[in-house]
C-alpha positions in Angstrom: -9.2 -82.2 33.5 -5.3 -80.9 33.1 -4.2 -80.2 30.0 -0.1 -80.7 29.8 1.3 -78.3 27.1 4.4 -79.8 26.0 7.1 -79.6 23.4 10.6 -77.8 23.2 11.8 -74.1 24.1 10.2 -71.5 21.6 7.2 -73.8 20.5 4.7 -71.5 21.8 4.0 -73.9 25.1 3.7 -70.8 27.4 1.9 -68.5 24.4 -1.2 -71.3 23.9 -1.0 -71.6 27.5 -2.0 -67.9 28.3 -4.3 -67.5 25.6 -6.5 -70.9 26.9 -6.2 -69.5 30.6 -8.0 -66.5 29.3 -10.5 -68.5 26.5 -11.6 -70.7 29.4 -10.9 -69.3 32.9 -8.5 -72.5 33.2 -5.4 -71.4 35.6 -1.8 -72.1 33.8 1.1 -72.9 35.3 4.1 -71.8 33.6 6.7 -75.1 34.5 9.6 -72.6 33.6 8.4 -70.8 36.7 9.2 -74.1 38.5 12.9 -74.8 38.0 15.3 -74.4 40.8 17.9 -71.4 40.3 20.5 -73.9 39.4 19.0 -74.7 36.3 18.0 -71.5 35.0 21.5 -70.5 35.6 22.9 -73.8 34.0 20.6 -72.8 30.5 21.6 -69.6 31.1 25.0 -70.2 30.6 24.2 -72.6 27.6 24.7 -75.6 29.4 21.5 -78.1 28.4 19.9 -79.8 31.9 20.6 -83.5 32.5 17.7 -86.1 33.6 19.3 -85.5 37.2 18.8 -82.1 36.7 15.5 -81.9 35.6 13.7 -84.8 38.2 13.3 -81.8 41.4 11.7 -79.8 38.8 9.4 -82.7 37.0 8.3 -83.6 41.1 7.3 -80.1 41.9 5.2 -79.8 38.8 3.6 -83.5 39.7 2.8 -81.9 42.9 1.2 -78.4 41.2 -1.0 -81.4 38.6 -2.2 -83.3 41.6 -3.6 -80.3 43.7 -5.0 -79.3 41.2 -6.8 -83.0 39.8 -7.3 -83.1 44.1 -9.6 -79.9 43.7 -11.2 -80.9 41.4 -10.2 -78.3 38.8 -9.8 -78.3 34.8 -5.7 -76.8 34.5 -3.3 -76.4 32.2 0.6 -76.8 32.9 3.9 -76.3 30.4 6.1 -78.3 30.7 8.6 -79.5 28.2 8.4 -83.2 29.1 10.5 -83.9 26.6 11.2 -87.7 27.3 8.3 -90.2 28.3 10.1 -90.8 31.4 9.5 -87.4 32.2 6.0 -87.6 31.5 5.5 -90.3 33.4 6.7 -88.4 36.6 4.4 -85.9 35.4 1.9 -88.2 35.6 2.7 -90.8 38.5 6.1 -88.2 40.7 8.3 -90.5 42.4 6.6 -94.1 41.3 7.8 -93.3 37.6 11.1 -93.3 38.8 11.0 -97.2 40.6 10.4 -98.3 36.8 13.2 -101.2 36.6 14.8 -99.3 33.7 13.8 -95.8 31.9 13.2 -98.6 28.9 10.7 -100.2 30.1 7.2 -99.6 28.7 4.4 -98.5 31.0 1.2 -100.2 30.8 -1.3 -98.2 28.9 -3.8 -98.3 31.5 -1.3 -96.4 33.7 -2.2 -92.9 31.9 -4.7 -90.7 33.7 -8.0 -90.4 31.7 -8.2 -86.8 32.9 -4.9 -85.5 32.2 -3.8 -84.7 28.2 -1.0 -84.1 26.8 -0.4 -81.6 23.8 2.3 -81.6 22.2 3.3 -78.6 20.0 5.2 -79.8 16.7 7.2 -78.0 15.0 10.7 -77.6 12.6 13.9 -77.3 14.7 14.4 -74.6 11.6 11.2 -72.1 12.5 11.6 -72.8 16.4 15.4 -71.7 16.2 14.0 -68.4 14.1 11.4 -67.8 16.9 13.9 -68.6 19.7 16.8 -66.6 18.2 14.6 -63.4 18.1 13.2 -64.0 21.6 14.2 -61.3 24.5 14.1 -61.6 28.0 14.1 -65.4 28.5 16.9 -67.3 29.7 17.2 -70.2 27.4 19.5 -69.6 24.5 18.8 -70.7 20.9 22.0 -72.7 21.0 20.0 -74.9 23.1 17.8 -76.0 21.1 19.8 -78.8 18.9 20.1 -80.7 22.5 16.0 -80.4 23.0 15.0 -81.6 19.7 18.1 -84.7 20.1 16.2 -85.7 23.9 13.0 -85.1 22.4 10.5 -88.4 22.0 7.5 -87.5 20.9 4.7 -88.9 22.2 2.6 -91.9 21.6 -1.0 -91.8 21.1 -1.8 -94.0 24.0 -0.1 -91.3 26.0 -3.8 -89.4 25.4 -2.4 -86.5 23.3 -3.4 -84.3 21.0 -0.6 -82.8 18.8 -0.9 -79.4 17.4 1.1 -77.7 14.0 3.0 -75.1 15.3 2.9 -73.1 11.7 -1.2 -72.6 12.7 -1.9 -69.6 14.7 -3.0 -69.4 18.4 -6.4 -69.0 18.2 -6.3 -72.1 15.6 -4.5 -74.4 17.9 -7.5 -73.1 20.5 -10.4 -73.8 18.5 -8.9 -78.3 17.9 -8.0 -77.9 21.9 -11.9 -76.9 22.5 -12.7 -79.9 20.2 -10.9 -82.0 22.2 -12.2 -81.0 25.3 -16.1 -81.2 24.0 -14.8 -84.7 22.4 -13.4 -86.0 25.8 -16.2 -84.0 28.1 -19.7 -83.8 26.9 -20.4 -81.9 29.5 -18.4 -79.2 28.5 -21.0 -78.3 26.3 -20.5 -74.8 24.5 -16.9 -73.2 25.9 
């Protein structure tokens, strides 16, 4: 099972991530830990990351979800994945990209019963706080106006669970564990 985190910069993505690593001896795989120089240096100057910029990046971490799916591990992965295009490279690398047009609408069936999305939700307003106060990290607050205008949320049928970023970490950890009994009965007691 892979758990996607996903959501814009400063939503806690990497934050939840760490703290379910630890809770259930998952591995986590920062995405930002995946982009090419060019683009960190591209956010780093303020400059927001294209499609074209960002399709290397969403390939690599396909690559990182399907070794780990191959293995036959539970993961978890951030990753923005701000547009469903982008999730659907998550989900399917290159093939996502042979779509006739980024419009067109994936069958349902074409989502991976063991990989989740969730999404982290919040207020452009308390993420710019969070973001603004943030040291050490390469994208700017000023950024974040051009995440929240390319974000599309996701859909149910893209198997996600969304999470209020206002609740606390060890909140959002106790509905992912719920979700993971509720889609793994084997899980049993985490």
């Amino acid at each position: 099972m892979i758990y996607i985190i996903m959501g814009v910069s400063g939503c806690g993505k990497s934050t939840l991530g760490i703290f379910l690593s630890e809770k259930l001896n998952w591995p986590f795989h920062e995405g930002d830990s995946f982009h090419p120089k060019e683009n960190i240096e591209k956010m780093a100057r303020g400059e927001p990351l294209t499609d074209q910029d960002r399709i290397p990046w969403l390939l690599k971490l396909h690559e990182v979800i399907q070794r780990e799916k191959c293995s036959g591990c539970d993961a978890l992965v951030a990753c923005s994945a701000l547009k469903r295009q982008y999730r659907q490279i998550l989900l399917h690398g290159s093939r996502a990209l042979s779509a006739s047009s980024p419009e067109s609408q994936w069958d349902v069936s074409s989502s991976s019963s063991d990989v989740f999305f969730i999404y982290l939700h919040g207020e452009y307003d308390f993420i710019y706080q969070r973001l603004a106060t943030r040291k050490g990290h390469y994208m700017r607050a000023d950024l974040l106006r051009s995440q929240f205008d390319a974000l599309e949320p996701p859909f149910n049928e893209e198997n996600v669970l969304t999470l209020d970023i206002r609740k606390g970490v060890s909140e959002m950890a106790v509905e992912v564990e719920k979700h993971i009994i509720s889609v793994k009965p084997s899980a049993g007691q985490l």
